[in-house]
C-alpha positions in Angstrom: 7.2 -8.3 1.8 10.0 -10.8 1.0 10.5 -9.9 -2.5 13.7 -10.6 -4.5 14.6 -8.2 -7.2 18.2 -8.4 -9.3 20.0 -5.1 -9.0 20.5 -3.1 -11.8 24.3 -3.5 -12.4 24.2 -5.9 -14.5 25.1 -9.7 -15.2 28.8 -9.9 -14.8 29.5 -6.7 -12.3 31.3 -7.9 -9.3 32.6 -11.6 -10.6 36.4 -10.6 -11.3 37.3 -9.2 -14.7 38.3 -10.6 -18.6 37.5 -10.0 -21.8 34.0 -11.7 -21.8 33.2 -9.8 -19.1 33.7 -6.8 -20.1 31.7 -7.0 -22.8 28.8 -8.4 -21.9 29.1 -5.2 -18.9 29.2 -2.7 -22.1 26.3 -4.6 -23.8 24.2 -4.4 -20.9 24.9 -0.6 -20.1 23.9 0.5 -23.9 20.9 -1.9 -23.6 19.7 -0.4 -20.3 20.6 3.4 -21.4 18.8 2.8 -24.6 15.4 1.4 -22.7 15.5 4.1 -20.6 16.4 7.4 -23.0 16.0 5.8 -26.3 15.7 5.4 -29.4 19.2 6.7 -29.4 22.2 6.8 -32.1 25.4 5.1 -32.1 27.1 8.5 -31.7 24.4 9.3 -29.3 25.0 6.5 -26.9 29.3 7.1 -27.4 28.5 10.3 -26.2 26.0 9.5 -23.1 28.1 6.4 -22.0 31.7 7.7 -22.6 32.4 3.9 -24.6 34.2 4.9 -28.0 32.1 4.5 -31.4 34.1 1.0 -31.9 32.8 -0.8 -29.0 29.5 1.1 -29.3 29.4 -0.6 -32.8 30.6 -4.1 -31.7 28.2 -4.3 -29.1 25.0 -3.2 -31.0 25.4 -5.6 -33.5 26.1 -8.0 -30.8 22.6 -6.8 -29.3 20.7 -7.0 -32.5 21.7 -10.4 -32.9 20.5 -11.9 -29.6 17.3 -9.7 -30.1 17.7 -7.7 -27.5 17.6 -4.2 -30.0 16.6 -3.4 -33.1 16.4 -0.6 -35.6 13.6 2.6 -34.8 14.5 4.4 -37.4 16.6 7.3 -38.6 17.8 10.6 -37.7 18.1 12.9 -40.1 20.2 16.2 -39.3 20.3 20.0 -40.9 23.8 18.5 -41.8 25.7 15.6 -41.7 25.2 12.3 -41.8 21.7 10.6 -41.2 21.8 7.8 -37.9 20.9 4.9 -37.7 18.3 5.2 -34.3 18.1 1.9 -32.4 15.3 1.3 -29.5 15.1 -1.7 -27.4 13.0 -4.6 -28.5 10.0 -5.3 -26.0 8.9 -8.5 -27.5 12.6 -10.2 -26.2 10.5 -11.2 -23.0 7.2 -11.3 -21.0 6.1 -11.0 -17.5 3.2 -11.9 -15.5 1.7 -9.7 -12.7 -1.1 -11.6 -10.5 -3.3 -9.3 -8.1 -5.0 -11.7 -5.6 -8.1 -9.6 -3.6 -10.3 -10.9 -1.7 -13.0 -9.2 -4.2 -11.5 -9.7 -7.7 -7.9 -11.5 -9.1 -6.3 -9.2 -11.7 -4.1 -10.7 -14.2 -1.5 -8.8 -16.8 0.9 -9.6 -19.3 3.6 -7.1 -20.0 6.3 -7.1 -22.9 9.9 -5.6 -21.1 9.1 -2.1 -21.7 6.0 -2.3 -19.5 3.1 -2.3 -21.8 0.8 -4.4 -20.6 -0.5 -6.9 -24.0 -3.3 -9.2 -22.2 -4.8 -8.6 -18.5 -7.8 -10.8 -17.1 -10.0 -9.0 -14.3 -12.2 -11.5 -12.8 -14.3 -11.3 -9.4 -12.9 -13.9 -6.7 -16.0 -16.5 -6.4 -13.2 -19.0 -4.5 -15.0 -20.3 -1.4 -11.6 -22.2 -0.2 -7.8 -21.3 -0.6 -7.6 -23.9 -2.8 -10.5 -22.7 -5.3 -9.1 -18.9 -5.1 -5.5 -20.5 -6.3 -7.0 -22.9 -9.0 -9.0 -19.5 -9.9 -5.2 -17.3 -10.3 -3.7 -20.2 -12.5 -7.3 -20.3 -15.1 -7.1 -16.2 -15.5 -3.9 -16.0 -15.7 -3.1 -19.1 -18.3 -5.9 -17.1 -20.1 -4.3 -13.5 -20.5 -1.1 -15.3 -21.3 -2.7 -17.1 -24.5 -4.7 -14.0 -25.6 -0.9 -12.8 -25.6 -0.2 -15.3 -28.0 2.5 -16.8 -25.7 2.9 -20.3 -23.8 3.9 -20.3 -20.3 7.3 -20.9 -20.6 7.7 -17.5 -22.4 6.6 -15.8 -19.6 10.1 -14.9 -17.9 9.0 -14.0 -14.6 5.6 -13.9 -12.4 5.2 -11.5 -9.4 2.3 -12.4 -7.5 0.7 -9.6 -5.0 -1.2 -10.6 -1.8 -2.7 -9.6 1.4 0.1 -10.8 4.4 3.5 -11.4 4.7 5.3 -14.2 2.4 7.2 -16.5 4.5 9.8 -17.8 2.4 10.4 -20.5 5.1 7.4 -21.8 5.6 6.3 -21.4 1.7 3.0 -19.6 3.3 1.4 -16.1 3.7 0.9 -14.7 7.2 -1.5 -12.2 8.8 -3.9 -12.7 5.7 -7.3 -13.1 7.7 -9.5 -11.7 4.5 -8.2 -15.1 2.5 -9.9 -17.7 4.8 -6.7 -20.9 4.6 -4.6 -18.8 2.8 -1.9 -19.2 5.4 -1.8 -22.8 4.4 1.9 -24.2 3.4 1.7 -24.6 -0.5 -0.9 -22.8 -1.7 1.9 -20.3 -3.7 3.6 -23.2 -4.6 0.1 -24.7 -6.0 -0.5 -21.4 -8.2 3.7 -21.6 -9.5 3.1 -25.1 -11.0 0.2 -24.5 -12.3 1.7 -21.0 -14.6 4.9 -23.2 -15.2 6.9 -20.1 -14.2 9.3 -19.0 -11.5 7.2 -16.2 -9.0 8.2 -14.0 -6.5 5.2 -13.1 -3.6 4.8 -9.6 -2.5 2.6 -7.4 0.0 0.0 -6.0 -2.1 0.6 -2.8 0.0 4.1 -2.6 -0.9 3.7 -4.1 -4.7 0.7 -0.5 -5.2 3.6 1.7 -3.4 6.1 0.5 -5.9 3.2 0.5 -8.5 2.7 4.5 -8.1 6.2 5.4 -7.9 6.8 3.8 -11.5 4.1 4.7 -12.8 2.0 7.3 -11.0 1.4 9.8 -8.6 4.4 8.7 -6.4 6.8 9.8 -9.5 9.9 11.9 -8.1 9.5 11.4 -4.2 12.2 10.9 -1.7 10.1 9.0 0.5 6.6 7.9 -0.9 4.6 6.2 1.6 1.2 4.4 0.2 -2.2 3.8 1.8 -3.7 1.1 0.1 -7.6 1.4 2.2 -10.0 -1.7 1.0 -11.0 -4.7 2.5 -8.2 -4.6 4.7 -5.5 -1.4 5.5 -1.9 -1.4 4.4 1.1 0.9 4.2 3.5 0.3 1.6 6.8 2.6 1.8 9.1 3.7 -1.0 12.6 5.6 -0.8 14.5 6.5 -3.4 13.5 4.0 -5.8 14.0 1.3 -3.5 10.8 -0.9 -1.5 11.6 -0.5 2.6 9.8 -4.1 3.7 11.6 -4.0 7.5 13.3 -6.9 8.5 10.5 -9.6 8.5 8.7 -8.0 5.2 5.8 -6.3 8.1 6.8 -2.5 7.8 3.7 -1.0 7.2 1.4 -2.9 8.8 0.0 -0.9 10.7 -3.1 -2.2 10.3 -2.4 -4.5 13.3 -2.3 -1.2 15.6 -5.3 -1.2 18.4 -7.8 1.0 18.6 -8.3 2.6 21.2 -4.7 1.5 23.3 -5.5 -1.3 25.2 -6.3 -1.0 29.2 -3.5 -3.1 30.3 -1.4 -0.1 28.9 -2.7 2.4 31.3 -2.4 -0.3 34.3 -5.9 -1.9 33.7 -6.9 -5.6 33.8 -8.8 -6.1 30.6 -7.2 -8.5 28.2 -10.1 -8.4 25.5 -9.5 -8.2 21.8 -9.9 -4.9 21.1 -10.5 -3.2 17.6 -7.6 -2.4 15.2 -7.0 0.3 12.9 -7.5 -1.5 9.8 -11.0 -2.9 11.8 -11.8 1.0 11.9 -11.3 2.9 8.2 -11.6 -0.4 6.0 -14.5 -0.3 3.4 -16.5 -2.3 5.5 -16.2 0.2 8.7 -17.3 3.1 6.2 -20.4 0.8 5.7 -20.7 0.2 9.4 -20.3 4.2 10.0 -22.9 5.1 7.6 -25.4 2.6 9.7 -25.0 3.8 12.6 -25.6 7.5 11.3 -29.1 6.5 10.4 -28.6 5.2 6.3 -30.4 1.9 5.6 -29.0 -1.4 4.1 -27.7 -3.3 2.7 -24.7 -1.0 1.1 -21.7 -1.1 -0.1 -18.7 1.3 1.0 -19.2 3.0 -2.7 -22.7 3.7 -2.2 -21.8 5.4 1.2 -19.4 7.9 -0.9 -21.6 8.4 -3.8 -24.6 8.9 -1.1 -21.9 11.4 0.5 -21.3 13.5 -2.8 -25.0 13.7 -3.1 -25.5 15.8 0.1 -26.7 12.4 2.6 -25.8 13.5 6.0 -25.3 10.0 7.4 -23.2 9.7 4.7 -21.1 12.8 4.8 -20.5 11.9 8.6 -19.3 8.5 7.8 -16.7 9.5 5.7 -15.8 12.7 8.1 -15.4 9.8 10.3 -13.3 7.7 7.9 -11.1 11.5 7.4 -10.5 11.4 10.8 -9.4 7.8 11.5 -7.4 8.0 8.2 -5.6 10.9 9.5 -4.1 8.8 12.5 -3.1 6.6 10.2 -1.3 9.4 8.3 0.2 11.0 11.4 1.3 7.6 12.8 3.4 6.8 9.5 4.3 10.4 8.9 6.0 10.0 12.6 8.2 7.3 11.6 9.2 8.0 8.6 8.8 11.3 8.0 7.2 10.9 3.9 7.3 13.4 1.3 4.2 11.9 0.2 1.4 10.1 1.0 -0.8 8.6 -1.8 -4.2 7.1 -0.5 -5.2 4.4 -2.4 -6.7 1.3 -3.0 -11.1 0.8 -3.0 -11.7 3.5 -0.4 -8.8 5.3 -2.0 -11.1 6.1 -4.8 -12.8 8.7 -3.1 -9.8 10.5 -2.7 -11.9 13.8 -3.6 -14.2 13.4 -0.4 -11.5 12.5 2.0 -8.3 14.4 1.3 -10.2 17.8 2.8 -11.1 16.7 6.0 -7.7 14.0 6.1 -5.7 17.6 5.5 -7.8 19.2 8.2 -7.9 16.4 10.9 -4.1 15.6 10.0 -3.2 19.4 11.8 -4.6 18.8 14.6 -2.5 15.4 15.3 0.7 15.7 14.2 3.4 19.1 13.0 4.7 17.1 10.2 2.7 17.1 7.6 3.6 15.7 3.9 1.9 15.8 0.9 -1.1 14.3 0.6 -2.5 12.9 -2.9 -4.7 10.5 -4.6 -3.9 7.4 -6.2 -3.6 7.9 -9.8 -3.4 4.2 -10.9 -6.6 3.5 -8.8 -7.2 -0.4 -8.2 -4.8 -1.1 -10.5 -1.5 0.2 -8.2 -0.8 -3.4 -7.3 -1.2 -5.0 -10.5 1.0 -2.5 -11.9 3.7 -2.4 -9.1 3.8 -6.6 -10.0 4.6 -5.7 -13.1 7.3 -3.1 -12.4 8.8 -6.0 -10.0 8.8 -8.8 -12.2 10.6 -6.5 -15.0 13.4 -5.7 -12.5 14.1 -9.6 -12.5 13.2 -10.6 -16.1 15.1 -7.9 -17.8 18.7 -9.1 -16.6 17.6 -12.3 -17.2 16.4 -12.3 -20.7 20.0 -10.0 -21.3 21.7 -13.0 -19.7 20.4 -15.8 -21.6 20.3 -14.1 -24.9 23.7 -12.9 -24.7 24.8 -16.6 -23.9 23.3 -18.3 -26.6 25.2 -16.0 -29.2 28.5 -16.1 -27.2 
């Protein structure tokens, strides 16, 4: 998807050694174990880091002073001496997470532990690429002052989009939902106007990373995420760590025809034929559920509520939806062999009709067979997963320029 992240070793690591240095390094390992395990105790974190109580001490206070931790408390044993307990402090920085849709722009601002403080959710009237980018800069300038910040606080944006960011060409590809949006400079538009550095991602990939953080996705080896809406998207996940291929396209699978075109099989027909994402998006479920007999107009929603309430047009629409789905699942499941599979995204939200007939349809295409679950941050996967990217930036930066400003 082209995203940048700064890897967790910290500022320093990797730049020769001296005194400095070394600090800062021990200062940004307490930091990091204490926003991940804390609050935690000066004796606490000797023990868990293996630094003596000394430099435990020196760097604390050399954290407290750049605002970077403060006091949480006490903790009082059956004997001994009562602790001073010490928690990161989330207010040191902010981050903006941006979730561009061709429905509705989703907006969040998040402290550095991840608690999202202000969020706009505002449907996407833009009738030009320009309009839908003026659009991202008013919501989100709004949920940063309900945050009672100013846009330089905000440390880092992560903006989430249909396509492929082409960093050399400052432009989204393959983002035919978002009529201009492959237009040079529209990202560039939306950065000036939030005053803040961004970083584009895949909105597939962005919900993929989203659910592992946060969700359903928690724990798996390979998590691979099927974010079904307007459009269709896979967005993979292993060990941690986003797999975006070598052009930021893994997962677009989308793009695959449907059926396999005729010049395959030694034909002569070179027209366009239907796609994948053309086939289980919300509007084929709406197209499905026509043709079965059910009246307009409708929305893909209306087909699954129409489903749950016994509607046979409906219930064979979304059989058919299973179905398709289930290549999907068998086509990714082939390459890369996922512990789990988490559908997602609008259609993804009637999980509880699908995931039956997926499971079933899924045995008959393919022996390998992972698990298959339900989004559990819903639409808000991608807005989240921004988040959880723009934190894996901001944190080392806020560490880096507090700690110089003390030094």
């Amino acid at each position: 998807m082209g995203d940048q992240s700064v890897a967790g070793a910290g500022p320093g690591v990797g730049h020769g050694w001296n005194r400095q240095r070394l600090r800062s390094n021990n200062e940004w390992l307490l930091l990091e174990r204490i926003r991940t395990a804390g609050p935690l105790s000066r004796a606490q974190l000797a023990r868990e880091t293996g630094l003596s109580k000394p430099t435990v001490s020196a760097a604390l206070a050399a954290l407290e002073q750049a605002g970077l931790v403060c006091e949480a408390g006490q903790f009082i044993p059956e004997r001994g001496r009562i602790s001073v307990l010490y928690e990161a402090d989330p207010s040191a920085g902010h981050v903006l997470g941006v979730d561009i849709g061709r429905a509705r722009l989703r907006v969040a601002v998040a402290d550095l532990s991840g608690r999202v403080v202000a969020r706009r959710d505002v449907p996407n009237r833009g009738r030009t690429a320009n309009a839908v980018a003026d659009a991202v800069v008013e919501a989100a300038r709004g949920a940063v002052a309900e945050a009672g910040l100013i846009p330089s606080e905000i440390v880092h944006t992560v903006i989430g989009t249909p396509g492929v960011w082409d960093e050399q060409r400052r432009s989204v590809r393959y983002a035919p939902k978002l009529p201009g949006w492959s237009r040079p400079g529209l990202l560039d538009r939306i950065a000036e106007g939030l005053e803040t550095a961004i970083t584009v991602g895949n909105d597939a990939n962005l919900a993929a990373l989203g659910e592992y953080s946060f969700g359903a996705g928690e724990g798996s080896q390979v998590l691979a995420y099927l974010l079904i809406g307007t459009g269709l998207g896979v967005g993979v996940v292993k060990d941690g760590e986003l797999l975006p291929g070598a052009h930021g396209a893994a997962g677009e699978i989308g793009f695959l025809p449907l059926p396999l075109p005729a010049t395959l099989s030694g034909g002569a027909d070179d027209a366009p034929r239907a796609t994948l994402e053309d086939a289980v998006s919300a509007d084929a479920v709406v197209r499905s559920a026509l043709a079965h007999g059910m009246t307009g107009p409708l929305t893909a929603r209306e087909v699954f509520d129409a489903a749950r309430a016994g509607v046979p047009a409906a219930e064979a629409a979304v059989l058919r939806e299973a179905e398709l789905l289930a290549y999907a699942v068998a086509v990714v499941s082939a390459v890369l062999d996922p512990d789990t599979v988490v559908v997602g995204g609008g259609v993804g939200l009637s999980a509880d009709l699908l995931l039956g007939p997926l499971d079933q349809a899924l045995k008959k295409f393919s022996p390998v067979h992972p698990r298959l679950v339900r989004s559990r941050l819903g639409e808000e996967a991608v807005l989240l997963g921004a988040v959880a990217t723009a934190l894996e930036t901001a944190r080392p930066e806020v560490f880096g320029r507090r700690s110089a400003a003390i030094a």
